[in-house]
N, C-alpha and C positions, 0 to 999 in steps of 0.2 A: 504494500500500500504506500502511496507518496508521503512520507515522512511525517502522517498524520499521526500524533500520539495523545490522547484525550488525557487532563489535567484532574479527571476524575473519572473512575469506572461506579457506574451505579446499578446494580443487580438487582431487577425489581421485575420477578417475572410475568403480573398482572398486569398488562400494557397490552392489548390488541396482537397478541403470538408473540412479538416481542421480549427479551429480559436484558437487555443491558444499553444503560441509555451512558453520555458525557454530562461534564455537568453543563450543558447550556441542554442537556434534554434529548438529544439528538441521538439515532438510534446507531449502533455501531456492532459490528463481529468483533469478536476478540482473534477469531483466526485468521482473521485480516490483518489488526492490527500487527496481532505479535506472530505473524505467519513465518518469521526467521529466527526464531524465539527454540533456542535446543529442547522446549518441553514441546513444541506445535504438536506431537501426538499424543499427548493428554492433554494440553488444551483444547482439541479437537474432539476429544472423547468427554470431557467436561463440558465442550460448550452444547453438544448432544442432548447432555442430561437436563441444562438449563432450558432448551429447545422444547424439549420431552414435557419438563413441569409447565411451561407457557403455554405448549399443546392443551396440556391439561384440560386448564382455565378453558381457553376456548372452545374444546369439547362439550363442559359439563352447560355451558351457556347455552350451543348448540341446541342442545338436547333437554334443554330448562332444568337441568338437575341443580341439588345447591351443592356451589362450590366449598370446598374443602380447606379453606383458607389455612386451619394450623397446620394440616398435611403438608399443600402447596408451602408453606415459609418454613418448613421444619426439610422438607425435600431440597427447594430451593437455598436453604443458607448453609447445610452443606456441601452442597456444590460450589456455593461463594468460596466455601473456606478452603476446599480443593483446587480453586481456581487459584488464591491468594498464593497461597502455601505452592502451587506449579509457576506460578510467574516469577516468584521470588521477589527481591528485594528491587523494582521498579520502579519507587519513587511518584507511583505515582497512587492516589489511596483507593483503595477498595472499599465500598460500602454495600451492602443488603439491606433493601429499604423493607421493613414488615406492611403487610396489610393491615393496619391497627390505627384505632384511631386517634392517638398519641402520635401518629408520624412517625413511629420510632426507627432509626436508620441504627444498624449494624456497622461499627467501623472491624474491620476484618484486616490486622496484621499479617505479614507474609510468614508470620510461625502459625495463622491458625487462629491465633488469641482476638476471644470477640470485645467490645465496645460499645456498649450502647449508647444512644443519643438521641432526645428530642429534636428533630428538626424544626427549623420557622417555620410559619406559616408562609416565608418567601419563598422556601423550595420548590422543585418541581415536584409533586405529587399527582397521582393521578387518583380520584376516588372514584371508584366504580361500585 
């Protein structure tokens, strides 16, 4: 990808199939991004699984079931933290935003270690 590198990865898989936005919101692959990146096949196989939980979502909408939301963010933010922990020490931060009505964002170290955190009311969220 042309030397594009987002100043924020944000892991929020409830977004229209979508899960990982920049921080101005903007939707992005991570195997794009880090596609020369020595993990690319487990980032590849992680970015799957984030794929798979966004599928989810839009499945159960589909089909008017009610979605699963602790499943989906309990699914989803271990794969943040697999993602974190295979990109390694990039400088740039990792967050997993919950479905909750607190806002609450996940900062996710490259060892793993989680963070929680209120976000403003300025962020990007999406409530669906």
């Amino acid at each position: 990808m042309d030397d594009y590198m987002p100043q924020l990865i944000r892991i929020m898989p409830d977004y229209g199939g979508e899960y990982v936005f920049d921080e101005d919101g903007g939707v992005t692959r991570l195997t794009l991004v880090f596609e020369e990146h020595p993990n690319i096949e487990r980032i590849t196989k992680i970015e799957w699984g984030l794929l798979k939980v966004a599928d989810w979502i839009e499945h159960c909408e589909f089909l008017g079931e009610k979605i699963p939301w602790e499943k989906i963010d309990t699914s989803g933010l271990q794969l943040a933290q697999e993602m974190a922990i295979t990109l390694g020490d990039i400088g740039i931060p990792i967050v997993y935003q919950l479905r909750d009505k607190e806002r609450t964002q996940i900062h996710i170290s490259n060892t793993g270690e989680l963070n929680p955190a209120i976000l403003p009311s300025s962020h990007f969220y999406v409530n669906r």
